[in-house]
LUMMARMI-924263 format. One record per residue (C-alpha): x, y, z; residue in three letters; residue number from 0. Coordinates in nm, 2 decimals. Example, Ala and Ser with C-alpha at 12.3 -4.5 7.8 and 13.67 -1.06 7.14 Angstrom:
% LUMMARMI-924263
ATOM      px      py      pz   aa    i
ATOM    1.23   -0.45    0.78  ala    0
ATOM    1.37   -0.11    0.71  ser    1
//
This chain:
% LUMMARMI-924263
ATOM      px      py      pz   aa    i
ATOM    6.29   11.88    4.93  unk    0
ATOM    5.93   11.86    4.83  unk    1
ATOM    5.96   11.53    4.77  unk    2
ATOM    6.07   11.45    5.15  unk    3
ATOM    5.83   11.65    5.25  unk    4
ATOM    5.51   11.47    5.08  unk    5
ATOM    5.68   11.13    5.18  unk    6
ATOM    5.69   11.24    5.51  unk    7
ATOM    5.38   11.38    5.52  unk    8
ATOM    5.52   11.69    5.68  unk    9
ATOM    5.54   12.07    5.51  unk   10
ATOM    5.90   12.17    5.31  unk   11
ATOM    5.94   12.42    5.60  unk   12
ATOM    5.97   12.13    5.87  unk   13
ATOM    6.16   11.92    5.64  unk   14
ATOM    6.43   12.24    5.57  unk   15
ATOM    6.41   12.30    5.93  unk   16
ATOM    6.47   11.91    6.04  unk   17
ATOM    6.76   11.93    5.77  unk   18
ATOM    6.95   12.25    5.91  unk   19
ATOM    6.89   12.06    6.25  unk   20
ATOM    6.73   12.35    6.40  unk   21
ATOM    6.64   12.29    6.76  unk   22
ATOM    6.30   12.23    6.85  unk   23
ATOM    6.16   12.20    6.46  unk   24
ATOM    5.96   11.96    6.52  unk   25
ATOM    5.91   11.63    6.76  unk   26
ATOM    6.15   11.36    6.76  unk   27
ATOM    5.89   11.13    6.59  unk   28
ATOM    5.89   11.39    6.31  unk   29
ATOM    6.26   11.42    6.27  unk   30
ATOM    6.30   11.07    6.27  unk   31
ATOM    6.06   11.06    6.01  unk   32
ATOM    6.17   11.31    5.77  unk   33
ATOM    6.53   11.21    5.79  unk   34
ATOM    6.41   10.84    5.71  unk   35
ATOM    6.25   10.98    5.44  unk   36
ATOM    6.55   11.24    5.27  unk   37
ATOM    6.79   10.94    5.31  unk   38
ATOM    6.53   10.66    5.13  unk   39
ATOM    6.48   10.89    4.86  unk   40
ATOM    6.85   10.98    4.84  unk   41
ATOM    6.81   11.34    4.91  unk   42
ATOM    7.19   11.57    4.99  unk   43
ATOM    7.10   11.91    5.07  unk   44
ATOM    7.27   12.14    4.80  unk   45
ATOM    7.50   12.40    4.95  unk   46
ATOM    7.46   12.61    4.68  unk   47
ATOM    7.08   12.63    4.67  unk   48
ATOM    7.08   12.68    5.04  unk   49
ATOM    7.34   12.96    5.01  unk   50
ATOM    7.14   13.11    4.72  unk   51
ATOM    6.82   13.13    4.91  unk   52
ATOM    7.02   13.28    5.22  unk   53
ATOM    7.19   13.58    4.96  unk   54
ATOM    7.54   13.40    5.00  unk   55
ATOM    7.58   13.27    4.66  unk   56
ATOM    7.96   13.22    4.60  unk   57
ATOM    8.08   13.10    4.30  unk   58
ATOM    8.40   12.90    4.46  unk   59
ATOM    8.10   12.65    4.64  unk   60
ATOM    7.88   12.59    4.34  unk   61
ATOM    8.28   12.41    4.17  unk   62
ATOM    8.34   12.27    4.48  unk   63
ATOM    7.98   12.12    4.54  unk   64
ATOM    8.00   11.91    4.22  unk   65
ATOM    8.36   11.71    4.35  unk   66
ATOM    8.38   11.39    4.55  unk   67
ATOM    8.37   11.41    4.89  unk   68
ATOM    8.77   11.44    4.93  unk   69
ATOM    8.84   11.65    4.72  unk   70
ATOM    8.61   11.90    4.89  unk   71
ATOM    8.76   11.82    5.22  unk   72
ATOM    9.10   11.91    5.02  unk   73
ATOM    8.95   12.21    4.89  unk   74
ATOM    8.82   12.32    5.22  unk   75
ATOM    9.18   12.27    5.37  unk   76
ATOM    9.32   12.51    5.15  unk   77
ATOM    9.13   12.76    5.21  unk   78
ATOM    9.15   12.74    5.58  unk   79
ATOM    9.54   12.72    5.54  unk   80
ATOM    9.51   13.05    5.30  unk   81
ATOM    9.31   13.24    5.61  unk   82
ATOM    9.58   13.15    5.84  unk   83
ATOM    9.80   13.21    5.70  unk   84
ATOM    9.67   13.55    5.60  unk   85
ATOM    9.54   13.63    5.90  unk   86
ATOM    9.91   13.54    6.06  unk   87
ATOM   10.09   13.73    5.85  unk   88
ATOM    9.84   14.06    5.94  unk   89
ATOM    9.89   14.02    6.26  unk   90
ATOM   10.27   14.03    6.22  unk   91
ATOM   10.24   14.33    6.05  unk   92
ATOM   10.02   14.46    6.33  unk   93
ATOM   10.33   14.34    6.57  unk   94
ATOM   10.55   14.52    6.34  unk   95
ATOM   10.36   14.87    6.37  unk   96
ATOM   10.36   14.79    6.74  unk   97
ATOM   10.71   14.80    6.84  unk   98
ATOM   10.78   15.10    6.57  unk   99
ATOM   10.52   15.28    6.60  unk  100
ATOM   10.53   15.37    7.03  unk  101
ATOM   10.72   15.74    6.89  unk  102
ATOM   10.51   15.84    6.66  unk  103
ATOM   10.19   15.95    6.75  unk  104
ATOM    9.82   15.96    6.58  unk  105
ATOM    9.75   16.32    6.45  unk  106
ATOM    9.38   16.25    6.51  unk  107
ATOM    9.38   16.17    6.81  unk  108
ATOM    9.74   16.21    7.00  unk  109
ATOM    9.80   15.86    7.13  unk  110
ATOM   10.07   15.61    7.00  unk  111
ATOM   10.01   15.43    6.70  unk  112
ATOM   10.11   15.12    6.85  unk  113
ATOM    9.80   15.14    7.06  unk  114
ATOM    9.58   15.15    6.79  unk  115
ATOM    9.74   14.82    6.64  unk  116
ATOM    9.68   14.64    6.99  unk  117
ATOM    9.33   14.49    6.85  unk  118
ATOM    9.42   14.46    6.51  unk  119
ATOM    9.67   14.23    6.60  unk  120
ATOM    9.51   14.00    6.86  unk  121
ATOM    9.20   13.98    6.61  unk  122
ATOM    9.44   13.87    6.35  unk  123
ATOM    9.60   13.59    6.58  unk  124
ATOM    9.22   13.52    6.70  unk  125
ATOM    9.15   13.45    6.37  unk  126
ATOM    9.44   13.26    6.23  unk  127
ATOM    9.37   13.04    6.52  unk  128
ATOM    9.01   12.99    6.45  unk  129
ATOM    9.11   12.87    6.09  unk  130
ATOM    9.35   12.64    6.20  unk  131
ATOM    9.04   12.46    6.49  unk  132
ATOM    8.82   12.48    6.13  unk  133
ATOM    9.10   12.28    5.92  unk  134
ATOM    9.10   12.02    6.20  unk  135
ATOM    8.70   11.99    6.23  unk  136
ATOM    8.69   11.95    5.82  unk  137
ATOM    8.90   11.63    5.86  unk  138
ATOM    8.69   11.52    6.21  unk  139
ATOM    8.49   11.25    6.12  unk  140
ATOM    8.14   11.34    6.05  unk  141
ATOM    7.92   11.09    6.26  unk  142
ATOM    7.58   10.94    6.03  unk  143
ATOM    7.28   11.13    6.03  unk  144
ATOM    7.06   10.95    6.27  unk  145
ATOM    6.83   10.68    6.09  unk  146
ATOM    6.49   10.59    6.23  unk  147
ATOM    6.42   10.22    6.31  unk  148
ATOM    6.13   10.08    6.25  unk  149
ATOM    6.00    9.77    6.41  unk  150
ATOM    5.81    9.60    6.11  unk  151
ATOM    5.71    9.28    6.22  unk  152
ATOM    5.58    8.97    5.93  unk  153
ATOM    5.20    8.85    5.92  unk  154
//
C-alpha cells in the first residue's frame, strides 16, 4: 500500500480509504489517481491483512486467500449453503417448540413457550434467507474497478 501511495503522491490513509471505497475519501481526481496507480503496480488488497488490522483474523480466509479466484467463489458458496442451511434447520426447530410448546408455560415468567420461540424463529428464516441473497451476489459478476484515462497526447 505504501507503494500506491508514494506513486500516487497521496498518504497510505487515502490510498486504504480509496481502496475500501469509502465515500467522500478523497476527490474524484484522487481516486482516479490512486486506483491507476494500485492497478499499474499490480496491487490486490489482502483480506487477511485487512481483517488482521480490523481484530477479525480467521484462519478459514488466510487458506482461502491463497486459491484461484473460483475456487474461492466455491469456497464462499459452501459456506453460505452451510448458514442456510443451519439457520433453516433452527428455525424449524423454533417451529417445532412453537406448535408444542402453546401448553406449557415459562416458569419465569408465565407465558407460553411458544411465544418466546416467535423471534427465534423468524430470525432464523431472516437469516437463512440472507445467506441464500449472499450465495447469489458471490457468483454476480463483479464489474472492473474504474480505471483513469489519461489523455497523453505525442510531441
Amino acid at each position: 500500500m505504501q507503494d500506491v501511495a508514494v506513486a500516487s503522491n497521496v498518504s497510505t490513509a487515502t490510498v486504504s480509504r480509496v481502496l475500501r471505497g469509502v465515500e467522500g475519501a478523497s476527490s474524484l481526481e484522487t481516486t482516479e489517481r490512486v486506483l491507476r496507480c494500485a492497478a499499474e503496480l499490480g496491487y490486490i488488497v489482502n483480506g487477511v491483512a485487512s481483517s488482521m488490522r480490523r481484530g477479525e483474523l480467521m484462519a478459514f480466509s488466510m487458506i482461502r486467500d491463497r486459491f484461484p479466484h473460483l475456487f474461492r467463489r466455491v469456497v464462499d458458496s459452501i459456506s453460505w449453503i452451510m448458514v442456510a442451511v443451519a439457520s433453516a434447520l433452527a428455525a424449524l426447530g423454533g417451529w417445532n417448540q412453537m406448535q408444542f410448546g402453546w401448553t406449557i408455560n415459562s416458569p419465569v415468567v408465565g407465558y407460553p413457550l411458544a411465544v418466546a420461540m416467535v423471534p427465534v424463529a423468524a430470525s432464523m428464516v431472516a437469516l437463512a434467507v440472507l445467506a441464500l441473497i449472499q450465495l447469489v451476489n458471490v457468483w454476480r459478476r463483479q464489474p472492473p474497478l474504474p480505471i483513469a484515462e489519461a489523455n497523453v497526447t505525442a510531441d
